[in-house]
C-alpha positions in Angstrom: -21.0 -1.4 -55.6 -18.2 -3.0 -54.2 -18.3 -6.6 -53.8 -17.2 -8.3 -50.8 -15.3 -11.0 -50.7 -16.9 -14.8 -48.5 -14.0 -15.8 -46.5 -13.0 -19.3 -47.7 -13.9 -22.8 -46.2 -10.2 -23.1 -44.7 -10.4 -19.9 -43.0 -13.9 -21.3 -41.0 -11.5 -24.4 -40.2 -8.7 -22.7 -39.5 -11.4 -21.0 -36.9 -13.2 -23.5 -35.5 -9.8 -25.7 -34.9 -8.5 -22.9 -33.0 -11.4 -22.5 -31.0 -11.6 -26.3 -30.4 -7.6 -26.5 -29.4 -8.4 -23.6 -27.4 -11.6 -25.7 -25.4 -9.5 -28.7 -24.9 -8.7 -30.3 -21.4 -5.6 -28.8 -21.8 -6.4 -25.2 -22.1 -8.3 -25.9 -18.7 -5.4 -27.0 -16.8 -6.0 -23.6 -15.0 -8.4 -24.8 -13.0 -6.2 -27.8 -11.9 -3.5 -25.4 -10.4 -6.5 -25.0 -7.9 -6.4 -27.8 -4.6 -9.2 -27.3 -2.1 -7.8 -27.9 1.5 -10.0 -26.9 3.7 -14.0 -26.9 3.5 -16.5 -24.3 5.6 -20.0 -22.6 5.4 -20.7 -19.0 6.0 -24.4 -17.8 5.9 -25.2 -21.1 4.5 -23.2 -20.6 1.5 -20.0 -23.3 1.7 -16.7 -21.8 1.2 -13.0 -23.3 0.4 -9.9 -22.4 1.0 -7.8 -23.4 -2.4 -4.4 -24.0 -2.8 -2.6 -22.3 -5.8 0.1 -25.2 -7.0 2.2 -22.2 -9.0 2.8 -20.5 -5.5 4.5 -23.3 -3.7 7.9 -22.8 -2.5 10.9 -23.7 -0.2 10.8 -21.1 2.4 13.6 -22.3 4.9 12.8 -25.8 5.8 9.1 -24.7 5.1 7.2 -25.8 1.7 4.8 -22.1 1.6 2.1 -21.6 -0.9 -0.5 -19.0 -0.6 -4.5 -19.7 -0.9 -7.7 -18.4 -2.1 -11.2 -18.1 -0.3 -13.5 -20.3 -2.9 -17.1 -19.2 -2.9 -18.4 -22.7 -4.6 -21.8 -21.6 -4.9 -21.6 -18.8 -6.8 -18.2 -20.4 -8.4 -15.6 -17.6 -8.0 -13.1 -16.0 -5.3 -13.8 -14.2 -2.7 -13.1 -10.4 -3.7 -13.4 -7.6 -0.9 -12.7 -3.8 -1.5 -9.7 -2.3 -0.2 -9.6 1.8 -0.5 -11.8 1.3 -3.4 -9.7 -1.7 -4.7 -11.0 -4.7 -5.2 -8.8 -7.4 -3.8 -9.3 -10.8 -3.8 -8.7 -12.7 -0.4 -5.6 -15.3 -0.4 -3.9 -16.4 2.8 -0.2 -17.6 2.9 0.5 -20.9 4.6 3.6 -23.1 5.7 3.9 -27.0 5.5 6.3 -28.6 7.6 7.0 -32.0 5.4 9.3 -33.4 7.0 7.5 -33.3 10.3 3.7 -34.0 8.3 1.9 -31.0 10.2 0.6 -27.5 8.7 0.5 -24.4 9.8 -3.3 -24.1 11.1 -2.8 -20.5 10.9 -2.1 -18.5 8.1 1.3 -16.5 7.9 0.2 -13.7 5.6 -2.8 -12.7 3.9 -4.1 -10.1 1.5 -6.5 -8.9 3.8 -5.8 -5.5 5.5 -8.2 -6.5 8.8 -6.2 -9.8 9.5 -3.2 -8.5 10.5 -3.9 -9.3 13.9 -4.5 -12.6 13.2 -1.0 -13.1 11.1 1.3 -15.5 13.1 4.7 -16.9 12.6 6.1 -20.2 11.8 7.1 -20.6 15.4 3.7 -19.3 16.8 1.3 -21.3 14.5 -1.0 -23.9 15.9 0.6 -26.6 13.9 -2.0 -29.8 12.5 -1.5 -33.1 11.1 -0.9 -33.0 7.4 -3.7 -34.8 4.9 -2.9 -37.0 2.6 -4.3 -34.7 -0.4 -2.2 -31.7 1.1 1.0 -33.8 1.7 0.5 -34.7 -2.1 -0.1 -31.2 -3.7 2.4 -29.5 -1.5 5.2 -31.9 -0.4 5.8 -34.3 -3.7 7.5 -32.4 -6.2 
């Protein structure tokens, strides 16, 4: 019979520091690149549109940054199938800082059935900038 050999009491540390480092506030930073801007409901469920910090970019004199539909009840993104592909629905946006307005309309999106809806910079309904956008999107 062959025996088998008990790991050692440095290997369960060497584990369980891992999986603590790994758990830290740090390791959830990924949720942080994540800035709700805008708030709505839908069949009594409330949905946000979410900024994702690591897409925001100089696009011509326009900051851009693309964002996700948030389904905050059922905590995850808002997925719809695209010739049997699941995609998950983002929206591309402009900022204006300079001028403190937004692009009320979105640019670009991930959606097949919006492109209709797709506007340019100069055709956008432009609104005021917030504060918490203004500070996600325009201070680098």
């Amino acid at each position: 019979m062959l025996a088998r050999r008990i790991p050692s009491r440095k290997f369960f540390e060497a584990v369980f520091t891992a999986a603590i480092l790994g758990f830290s506030p740090g390791a959830w930073s990924a949720e942080a690149r994540w800035v709700t801007f805008k708030t709505g409901h839908d069949a009594g469920r409330v949905v946000e549109q979410q900024i994702d910090r690591q897409t925001i970019r100089q696009e011509g004199p326009y900051r851009i940054f693309w964002s996700r539909i948030w389904l905050a009840q059922d905590k995850q993104p808002f997925a719809l199938t695209v010739n049997e592909a699941i995609v998950f629905w983002s929206q591309k946006y402009a900022v204006d800082c300079k001028a403190r307005r937004f692009s009320g309309d979105f640019l670009d999106s991930s959606n097949p059935h919006d492109t209709k809806k797709i506007k340019t910079a100069a055709t956008a309904k432009w609104v005021p900038l917030t504060p918490a956008m203004e500070k996600t999107v325009c201070v680098k």
